[in-house]
C-alpha positions as CSV (number, residue, x, y, z in Angstrom):
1,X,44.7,39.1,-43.7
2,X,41.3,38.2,-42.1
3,X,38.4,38.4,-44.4
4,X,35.6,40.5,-43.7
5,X,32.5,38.6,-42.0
6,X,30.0,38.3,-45.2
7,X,27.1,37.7,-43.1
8,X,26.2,41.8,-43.0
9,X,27.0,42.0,-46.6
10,X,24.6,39.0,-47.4
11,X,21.5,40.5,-45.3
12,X,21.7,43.9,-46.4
13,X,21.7,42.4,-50.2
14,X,19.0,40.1,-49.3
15,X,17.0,43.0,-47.9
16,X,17.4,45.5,-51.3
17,X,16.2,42.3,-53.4
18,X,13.1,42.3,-51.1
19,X,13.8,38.6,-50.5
20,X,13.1,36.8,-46.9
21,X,15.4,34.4,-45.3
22,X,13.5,31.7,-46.6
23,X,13.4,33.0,-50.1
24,X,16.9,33.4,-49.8
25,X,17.1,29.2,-48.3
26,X,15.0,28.1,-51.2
27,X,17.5,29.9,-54.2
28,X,20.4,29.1,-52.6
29,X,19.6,25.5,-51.9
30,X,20.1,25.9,-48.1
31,X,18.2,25.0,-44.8
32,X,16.4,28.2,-43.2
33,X,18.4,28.0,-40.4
34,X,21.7,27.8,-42.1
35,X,21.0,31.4,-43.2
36,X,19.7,33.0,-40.1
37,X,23.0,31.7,-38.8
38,X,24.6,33.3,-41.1
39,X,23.1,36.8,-41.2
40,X,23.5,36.6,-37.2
41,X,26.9,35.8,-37.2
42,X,26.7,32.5,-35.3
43,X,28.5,30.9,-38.1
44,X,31.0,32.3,-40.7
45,X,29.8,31.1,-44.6
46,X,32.6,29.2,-46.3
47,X,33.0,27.1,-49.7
48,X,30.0,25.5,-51.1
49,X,27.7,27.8,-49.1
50,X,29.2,31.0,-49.9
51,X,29.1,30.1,-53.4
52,X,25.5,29.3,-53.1
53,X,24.3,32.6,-51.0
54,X,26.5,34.8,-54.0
55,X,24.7,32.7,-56.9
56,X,21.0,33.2,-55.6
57,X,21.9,37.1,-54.8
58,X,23.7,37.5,-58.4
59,X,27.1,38.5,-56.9
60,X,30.7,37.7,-57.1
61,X,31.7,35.6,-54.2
62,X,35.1,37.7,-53.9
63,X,32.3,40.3,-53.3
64,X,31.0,39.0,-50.0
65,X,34.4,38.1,-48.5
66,X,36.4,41.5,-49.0
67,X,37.7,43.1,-46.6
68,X,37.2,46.7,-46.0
69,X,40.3,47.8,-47.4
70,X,40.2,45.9,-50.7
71,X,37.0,47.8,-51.3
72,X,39.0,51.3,-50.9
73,X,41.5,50.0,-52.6
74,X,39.4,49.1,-55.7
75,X,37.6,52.5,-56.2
76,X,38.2,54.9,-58.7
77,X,40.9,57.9,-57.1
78,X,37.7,60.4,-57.1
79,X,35.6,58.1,-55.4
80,X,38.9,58.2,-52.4
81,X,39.4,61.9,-52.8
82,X,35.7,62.2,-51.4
83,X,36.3,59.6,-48.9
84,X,39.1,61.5,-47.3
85,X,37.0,65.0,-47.9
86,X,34.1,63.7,-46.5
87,X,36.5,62.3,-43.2
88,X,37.8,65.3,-43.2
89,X,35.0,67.8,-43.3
90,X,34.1,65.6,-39.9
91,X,37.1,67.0,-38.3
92,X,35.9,70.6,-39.1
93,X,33.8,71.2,-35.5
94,X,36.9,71.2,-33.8
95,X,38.7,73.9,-36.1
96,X,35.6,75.8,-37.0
97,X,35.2,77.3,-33.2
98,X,39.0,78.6,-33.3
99,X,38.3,80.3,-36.3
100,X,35.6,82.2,-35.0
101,X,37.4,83.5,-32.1
């Protein structure tokens, strides 16, 4: 199974702990560039790096690399349930219009 890119995950973290790239460099023990890289998607974090991004953002490194589908899979069955309604409801302009008729 391919794991999901991280570099999104790590950006979006980084932003919601109000820290910049460089902040980010200096915590995790990394060069500037390495994480622009990253968060750009030139470059895929792996190992030692990964570990290092997840440590200076206080997260799990299984966190940044799951896939999609492992997050659904690990929610609570309420939390799917209004997945699937919310999904759903999308499909609703299409059935709304016949029911008016």
């Amino acid at each position: 199974m391919k794991t999901y890119n991280p570099g999104k995950k790590i950006k979006e973290l980084r932003t919601r702990k109000g820290l910049s790239q460089e902040e980010l460099a200096d915590q995790a023990q990394l060069s500037l560039r390495t994480v622009q890289r990253i968060e750009n998607d030139e470059t895929e974090a792996r190992g030692d790096t990964l570990k290092r991004l997840a440590a200076a953002l206080s997260v799990d490194t299984e966190f940044l690399t799951e896939t999609p589908d492992e997050l659904i899979e690990s929610m609570p069955d309420d939390s799917r349930r209004f997945l699937t309604t919310i999904n759903l409801s999308a499909l609703s302009f299409i059935i709304f219009p016949l029911l008016v008729w």
